[in-house]
C-alpha atoms as a printed R data frame, in Angstrom:
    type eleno elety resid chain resno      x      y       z
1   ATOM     1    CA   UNK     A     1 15.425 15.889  25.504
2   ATOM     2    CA   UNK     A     2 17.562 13.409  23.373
3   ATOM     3    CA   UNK     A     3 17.153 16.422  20.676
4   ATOM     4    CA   UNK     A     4 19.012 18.861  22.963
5   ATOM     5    CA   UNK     A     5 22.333 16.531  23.299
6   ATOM     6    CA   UNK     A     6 21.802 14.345  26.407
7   ATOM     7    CA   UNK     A     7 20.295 10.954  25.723
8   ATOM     8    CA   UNK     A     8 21.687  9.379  29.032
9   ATOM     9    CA   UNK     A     9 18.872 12.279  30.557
10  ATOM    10    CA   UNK     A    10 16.584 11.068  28.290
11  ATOM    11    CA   UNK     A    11 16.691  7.711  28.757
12  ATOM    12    CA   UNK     A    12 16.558  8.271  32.657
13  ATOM    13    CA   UNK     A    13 12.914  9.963  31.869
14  ATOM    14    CA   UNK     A    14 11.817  7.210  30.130
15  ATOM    15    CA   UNK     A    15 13.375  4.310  32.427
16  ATOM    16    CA   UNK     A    16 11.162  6.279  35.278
17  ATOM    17    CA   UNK     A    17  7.960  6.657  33.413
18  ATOM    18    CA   UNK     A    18  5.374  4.113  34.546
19  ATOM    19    CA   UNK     A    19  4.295  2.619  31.257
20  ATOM    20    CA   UNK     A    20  5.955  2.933  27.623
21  ATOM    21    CA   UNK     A    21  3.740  2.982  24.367
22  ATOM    22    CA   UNK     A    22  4.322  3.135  20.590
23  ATOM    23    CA   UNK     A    23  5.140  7.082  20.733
24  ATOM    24    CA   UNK     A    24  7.174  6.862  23.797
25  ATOM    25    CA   UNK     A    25  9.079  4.492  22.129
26  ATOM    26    CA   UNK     A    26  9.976  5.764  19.081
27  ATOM    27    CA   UNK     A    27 10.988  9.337  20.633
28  ATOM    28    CA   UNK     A    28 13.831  7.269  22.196
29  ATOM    29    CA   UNK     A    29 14.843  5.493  18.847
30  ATOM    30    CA   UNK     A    30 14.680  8.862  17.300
31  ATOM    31    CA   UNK     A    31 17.091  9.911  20.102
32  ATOM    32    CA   UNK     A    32 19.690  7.101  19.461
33  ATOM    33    CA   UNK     A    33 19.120  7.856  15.765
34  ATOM    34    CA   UNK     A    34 20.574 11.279  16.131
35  ATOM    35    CA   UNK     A    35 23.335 10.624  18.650
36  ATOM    36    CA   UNK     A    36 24.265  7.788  16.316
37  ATOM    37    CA   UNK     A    37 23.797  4.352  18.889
38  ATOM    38    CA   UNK     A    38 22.707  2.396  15.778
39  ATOM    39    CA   UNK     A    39 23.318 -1.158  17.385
40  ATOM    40    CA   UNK     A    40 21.210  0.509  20.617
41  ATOM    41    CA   UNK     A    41 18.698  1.315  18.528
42  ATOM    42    CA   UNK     A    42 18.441 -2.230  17.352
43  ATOM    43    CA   UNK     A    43 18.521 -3.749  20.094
44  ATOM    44    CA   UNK     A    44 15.469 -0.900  21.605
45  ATOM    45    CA   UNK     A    45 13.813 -2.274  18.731
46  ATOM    46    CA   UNK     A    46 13.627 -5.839  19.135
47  ATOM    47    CA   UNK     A    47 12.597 -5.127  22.998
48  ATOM    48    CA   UNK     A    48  9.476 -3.221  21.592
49  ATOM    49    CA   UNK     A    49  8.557 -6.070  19.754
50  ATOM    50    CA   UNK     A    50  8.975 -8.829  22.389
51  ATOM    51    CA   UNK     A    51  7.249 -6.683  24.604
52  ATOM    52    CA   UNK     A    52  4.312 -7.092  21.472
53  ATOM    53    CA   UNK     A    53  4.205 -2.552  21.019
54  ATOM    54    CA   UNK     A    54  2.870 -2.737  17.652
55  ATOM    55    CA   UNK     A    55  5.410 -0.026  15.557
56  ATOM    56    CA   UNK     A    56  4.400  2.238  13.276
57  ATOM    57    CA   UNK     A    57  6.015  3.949  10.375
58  ATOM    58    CA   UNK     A    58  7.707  6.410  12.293
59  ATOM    59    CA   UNK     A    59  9.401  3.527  14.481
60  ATOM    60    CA   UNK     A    60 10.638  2.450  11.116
61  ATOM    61    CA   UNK     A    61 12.155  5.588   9.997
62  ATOM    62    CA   UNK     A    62 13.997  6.279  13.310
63  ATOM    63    CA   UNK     A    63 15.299  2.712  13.019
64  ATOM    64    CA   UNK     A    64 16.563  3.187   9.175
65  ATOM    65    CA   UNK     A    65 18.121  6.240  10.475
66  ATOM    66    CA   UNK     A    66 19.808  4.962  12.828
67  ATOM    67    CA   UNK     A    67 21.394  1.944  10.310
68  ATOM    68    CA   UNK     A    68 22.431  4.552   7.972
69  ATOM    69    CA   UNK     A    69 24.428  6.686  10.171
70  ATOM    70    CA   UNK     A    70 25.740  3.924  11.593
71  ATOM    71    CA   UNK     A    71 26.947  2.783   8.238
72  ATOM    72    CA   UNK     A    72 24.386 -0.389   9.405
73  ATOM    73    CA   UNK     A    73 22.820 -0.871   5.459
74  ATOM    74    CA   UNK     A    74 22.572 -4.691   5.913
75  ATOM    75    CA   UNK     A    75 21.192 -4.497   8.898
76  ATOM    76    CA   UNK     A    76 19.260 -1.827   7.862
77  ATOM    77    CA   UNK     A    77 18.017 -3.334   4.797
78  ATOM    78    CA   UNK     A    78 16.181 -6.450   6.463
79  ATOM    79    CA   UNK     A    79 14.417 -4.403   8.574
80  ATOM    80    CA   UNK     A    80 12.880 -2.129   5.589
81  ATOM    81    CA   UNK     A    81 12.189 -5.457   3.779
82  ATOM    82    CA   UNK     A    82 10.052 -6.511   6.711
83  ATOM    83    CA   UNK     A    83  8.356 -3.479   7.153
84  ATOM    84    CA   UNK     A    84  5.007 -4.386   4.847
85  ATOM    85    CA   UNK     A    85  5.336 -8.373   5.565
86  ATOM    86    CA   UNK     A    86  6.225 -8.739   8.709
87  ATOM    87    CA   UNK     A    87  5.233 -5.926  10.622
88  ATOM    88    CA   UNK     A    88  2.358 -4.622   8.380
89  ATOM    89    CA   UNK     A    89  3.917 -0.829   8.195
90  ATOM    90    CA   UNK     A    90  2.103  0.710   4.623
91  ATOM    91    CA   UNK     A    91  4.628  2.824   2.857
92  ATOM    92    CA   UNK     A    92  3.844  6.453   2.346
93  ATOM    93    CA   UNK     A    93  3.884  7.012  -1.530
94  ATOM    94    CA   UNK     A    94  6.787  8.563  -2.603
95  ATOM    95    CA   UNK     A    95  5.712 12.230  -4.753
96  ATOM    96    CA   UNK     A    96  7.926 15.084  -5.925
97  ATOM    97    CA   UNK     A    97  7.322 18.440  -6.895
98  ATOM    98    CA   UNK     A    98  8.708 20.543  -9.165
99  ATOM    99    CA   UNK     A    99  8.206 24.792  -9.652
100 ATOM   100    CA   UNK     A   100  8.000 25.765 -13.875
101 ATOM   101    CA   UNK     A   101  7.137 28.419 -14.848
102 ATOM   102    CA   UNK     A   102  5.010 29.710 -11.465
103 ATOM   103    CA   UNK     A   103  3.140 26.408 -11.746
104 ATOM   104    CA   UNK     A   104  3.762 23.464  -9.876
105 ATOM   105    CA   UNK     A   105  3.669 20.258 -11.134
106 ATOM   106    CA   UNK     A   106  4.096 17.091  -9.136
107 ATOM   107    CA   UNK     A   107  4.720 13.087 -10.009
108 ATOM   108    CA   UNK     A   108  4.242  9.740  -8.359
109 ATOM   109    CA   UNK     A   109  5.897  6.799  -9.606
110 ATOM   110    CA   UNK     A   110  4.989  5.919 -13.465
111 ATOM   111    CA   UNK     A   111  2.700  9.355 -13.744
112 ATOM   112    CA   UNK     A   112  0.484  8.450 -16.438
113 ATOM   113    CA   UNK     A   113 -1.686 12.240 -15.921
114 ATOM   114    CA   UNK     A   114  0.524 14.867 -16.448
115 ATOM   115    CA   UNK     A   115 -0.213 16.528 -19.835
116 ATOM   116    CA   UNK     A   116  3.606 15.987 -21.409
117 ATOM   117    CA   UNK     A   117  3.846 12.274 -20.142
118 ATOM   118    CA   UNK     A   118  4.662 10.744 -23.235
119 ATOM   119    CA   UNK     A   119  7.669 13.461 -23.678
120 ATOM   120    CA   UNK     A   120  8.638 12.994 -20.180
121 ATOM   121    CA   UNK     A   121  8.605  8.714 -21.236
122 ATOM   122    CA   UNK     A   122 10.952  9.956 -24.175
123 ATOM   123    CA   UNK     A   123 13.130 11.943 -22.273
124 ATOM   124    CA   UNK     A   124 13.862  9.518 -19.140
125 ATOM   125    CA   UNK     A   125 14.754  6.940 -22.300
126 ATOM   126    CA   UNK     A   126 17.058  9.648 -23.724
127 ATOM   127    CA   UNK     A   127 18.737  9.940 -20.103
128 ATOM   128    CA   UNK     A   128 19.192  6.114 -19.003
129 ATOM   129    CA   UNK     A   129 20.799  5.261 -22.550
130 ATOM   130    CA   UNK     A   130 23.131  8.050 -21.589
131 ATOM   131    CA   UNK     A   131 23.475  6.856 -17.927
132 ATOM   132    CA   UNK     A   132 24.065  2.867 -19.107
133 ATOM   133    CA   UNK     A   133 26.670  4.246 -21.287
134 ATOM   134    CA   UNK     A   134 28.477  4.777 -18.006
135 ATOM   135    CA   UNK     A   135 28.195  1.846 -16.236
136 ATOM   136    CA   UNK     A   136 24.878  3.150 -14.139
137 ATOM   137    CA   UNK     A   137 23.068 -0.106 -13.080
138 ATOM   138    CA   UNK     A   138 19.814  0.325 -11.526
139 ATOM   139    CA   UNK     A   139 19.885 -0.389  -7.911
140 ATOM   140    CA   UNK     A   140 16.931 -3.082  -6.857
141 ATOM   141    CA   UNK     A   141 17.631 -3.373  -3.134
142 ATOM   142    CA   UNK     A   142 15.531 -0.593  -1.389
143 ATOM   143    CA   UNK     A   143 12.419 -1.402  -3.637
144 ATOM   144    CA   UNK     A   144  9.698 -2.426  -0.915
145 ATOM   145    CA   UNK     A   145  6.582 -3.468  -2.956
146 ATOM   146    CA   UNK     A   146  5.986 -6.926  -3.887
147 ATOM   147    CA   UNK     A   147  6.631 -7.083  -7.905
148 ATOM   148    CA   UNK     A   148  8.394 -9.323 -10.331
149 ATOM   149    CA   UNK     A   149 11.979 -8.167 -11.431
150 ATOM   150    CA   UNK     A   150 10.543 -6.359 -14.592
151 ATOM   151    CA   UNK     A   151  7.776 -4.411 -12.846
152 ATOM   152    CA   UNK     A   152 10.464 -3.326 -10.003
153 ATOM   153    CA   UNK     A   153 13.173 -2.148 -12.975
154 ATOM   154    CA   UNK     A   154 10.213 -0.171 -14.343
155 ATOM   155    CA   UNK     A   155  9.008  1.594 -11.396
156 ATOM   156    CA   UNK     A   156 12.246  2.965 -11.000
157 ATOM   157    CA   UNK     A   157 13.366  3.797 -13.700
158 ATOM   158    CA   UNK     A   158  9.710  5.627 -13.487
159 ATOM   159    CA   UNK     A   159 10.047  6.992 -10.072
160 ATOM   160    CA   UNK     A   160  8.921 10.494  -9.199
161 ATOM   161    CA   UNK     A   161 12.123 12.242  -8.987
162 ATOM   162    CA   UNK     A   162 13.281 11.174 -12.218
163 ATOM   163    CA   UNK     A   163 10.368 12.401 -13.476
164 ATOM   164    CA   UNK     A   164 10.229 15.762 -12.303
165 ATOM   165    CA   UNK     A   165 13.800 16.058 -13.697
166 ATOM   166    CA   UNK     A   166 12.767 14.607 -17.394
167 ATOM   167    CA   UNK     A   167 10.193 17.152 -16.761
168 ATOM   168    CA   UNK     A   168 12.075 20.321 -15.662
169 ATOM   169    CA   UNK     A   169 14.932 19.077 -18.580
170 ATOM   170    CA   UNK     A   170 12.126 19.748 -21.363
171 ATOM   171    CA   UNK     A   171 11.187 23.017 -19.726
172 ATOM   172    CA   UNK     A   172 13.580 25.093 -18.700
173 ATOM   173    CA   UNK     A   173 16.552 26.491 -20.814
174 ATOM   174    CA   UNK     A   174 19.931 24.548 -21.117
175 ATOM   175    CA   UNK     A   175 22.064 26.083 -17.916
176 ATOM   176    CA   UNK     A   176 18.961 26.570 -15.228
177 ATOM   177    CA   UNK     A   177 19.584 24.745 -12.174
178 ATOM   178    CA   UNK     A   178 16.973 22.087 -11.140
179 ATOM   179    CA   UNK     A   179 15.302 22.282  -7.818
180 ATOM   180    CA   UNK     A   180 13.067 19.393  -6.866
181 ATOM   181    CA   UNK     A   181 11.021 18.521  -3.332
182 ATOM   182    CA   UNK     A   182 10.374 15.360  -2.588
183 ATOM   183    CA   UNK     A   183  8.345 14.090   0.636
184 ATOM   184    CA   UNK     A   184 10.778 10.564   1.380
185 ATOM   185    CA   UNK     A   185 14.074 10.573   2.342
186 ATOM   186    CA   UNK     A   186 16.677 10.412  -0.769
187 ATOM   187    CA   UNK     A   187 18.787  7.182  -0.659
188 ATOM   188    CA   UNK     A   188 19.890  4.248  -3.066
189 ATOM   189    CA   UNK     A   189 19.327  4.744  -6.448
190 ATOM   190    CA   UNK     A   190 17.635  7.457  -6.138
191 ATOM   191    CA   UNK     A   191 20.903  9.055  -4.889
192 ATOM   192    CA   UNK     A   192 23.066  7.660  -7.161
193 ATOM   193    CA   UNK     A   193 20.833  8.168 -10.618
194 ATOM   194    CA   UNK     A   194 20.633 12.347  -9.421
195 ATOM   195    CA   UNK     A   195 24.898 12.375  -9.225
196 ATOM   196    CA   UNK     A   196 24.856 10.916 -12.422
197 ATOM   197    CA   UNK     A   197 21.923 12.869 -14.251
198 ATOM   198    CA   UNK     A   198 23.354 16.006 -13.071
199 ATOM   199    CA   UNK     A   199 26.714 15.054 -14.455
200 ATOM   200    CA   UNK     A   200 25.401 14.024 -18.088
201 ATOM   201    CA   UNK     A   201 23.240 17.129 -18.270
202 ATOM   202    CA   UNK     A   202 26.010 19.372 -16.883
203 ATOM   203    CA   UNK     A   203 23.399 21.348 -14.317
204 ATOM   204    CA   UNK     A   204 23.753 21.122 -10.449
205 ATOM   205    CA   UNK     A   205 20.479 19.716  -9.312
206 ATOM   206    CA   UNK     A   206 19.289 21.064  -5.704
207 ATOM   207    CA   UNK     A   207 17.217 18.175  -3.759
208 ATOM   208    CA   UNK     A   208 15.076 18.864  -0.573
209 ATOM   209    CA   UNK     A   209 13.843 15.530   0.656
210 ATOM   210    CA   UNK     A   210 12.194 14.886   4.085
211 ATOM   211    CA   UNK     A   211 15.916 15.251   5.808
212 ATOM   212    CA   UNK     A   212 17.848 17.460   4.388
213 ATOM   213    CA   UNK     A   213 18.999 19.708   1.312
214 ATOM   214    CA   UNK     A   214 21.105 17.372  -1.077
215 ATOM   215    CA   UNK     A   215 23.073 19.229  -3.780
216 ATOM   216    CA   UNK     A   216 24.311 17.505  -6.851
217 ATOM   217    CA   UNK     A   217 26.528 18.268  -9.114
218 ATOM   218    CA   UNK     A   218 29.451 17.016 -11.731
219 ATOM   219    CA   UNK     A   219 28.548 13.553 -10.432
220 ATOM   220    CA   UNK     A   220 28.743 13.811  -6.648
221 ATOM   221    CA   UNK     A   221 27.096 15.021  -3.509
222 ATOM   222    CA   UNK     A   222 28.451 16.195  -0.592
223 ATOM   223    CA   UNK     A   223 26.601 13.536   1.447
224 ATOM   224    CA   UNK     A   224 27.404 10.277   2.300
225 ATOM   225    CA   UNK     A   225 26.108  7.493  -0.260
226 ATOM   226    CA   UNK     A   226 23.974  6.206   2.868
227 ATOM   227    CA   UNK     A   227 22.113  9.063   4.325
């Protein structure tokens, strides 16, 4: 119901239901994700957990959702800090896949198995001297896992996406758009590395992440920089 435009219905469903569990739950944090009630969704959220539902990962996406509509990121960023030490949420691994050629080729952070990883290697150095040359700085906050500052610059300056478009950038002819899949949401500097790679290369690059179509190009995306 909150998916067809009335969350005061839905929430008068729920309020009558007899007992609320994990999936219950989230479908109504999903619900004030969409309308855009970021502080109800919060506050939701914290009930759950006094009330000792144990979330899952879905919770957690609904909730992140909901603090980046709401234009929520510090808020937002806590709570996907404490998602592996707090609450014990596992991340999904983030993979993207690319189409050259008829074959499909996909990449998970620092891909060591693809057959042209060491020219991938050479071309993501080729694109972040090009990127620092413009100010980029990598972007550290959104990085979950529990590493040492070198290991965390590494990994994404490694990550899949950027990858796939070393990959696709060796591949293709100078002038074919890039279109990449990836099975996360797009945000941080992921998003801002992609407006900036597609403005050094000069090629619009075409995202689909677990949202929504992003489309880059000359430097910017349509989107908000907090999706």
């Amino acid at each position: 119901m909150p998916n067809v435009g009335s969350i005061e219905d839905a929430w008068r469903v729920f309020d009558s239901m007899p007992t609320h569990n994990v999936d219950s739950w989230t479908a109504m944090l999903q619900g004030f994700a969409i309308h855009g009630h970021g502080a109800e969704t919060h506050g939701h959220f914290q009930w759950i957990c006094e009330e000792c539902i144990a979330v899952d990962a879905v919770s957690f996406l609904s909730l992140l959702s909901a603090s980046s509509h709401a234009g929520l990121v510090d808020e937002g960023l806590l709570y996907f800090q404490s998602m592996g030490s707090v609450y014990g949420v596992s991340a999904t691994p983030a993979c993207t896949w690319i189409e050259v050629n008829n074959e499909v080729h996909s990449f998970v952070v620092d891909d060591q198995h693809h057959p042209q990883c060491n020219e991938i290697h050479a071309e993501l150095k080729r694109l972040f001297r090009q990127m620092k040359d413009v100010g980029y700085v990598l972007d550290t906050k959104f990085v979950l896992h529990d590493v040492d500052k070198e290991e965390m610059v590494y990994r994404l300056s490694h990550s899949s996406e950027k990858q796939a478009i070393a990959f696709r950038l060796i591949s293709t002819p100078s002038g074919t758009p890039l279109c990449i899949f990836k099975n996360l949401r797009v945000f941080g500097d992921c998003h801002t590395s992609m407006k900036l790679i597609a403005k050094i290369v000069g090629k619009k690059i075409i995202m689909r992440d677990a949202n929504h179509f992003h489309h880059f190009a000359n430097g910017h995306c349509p989107s908000r920089d907090y999706l």
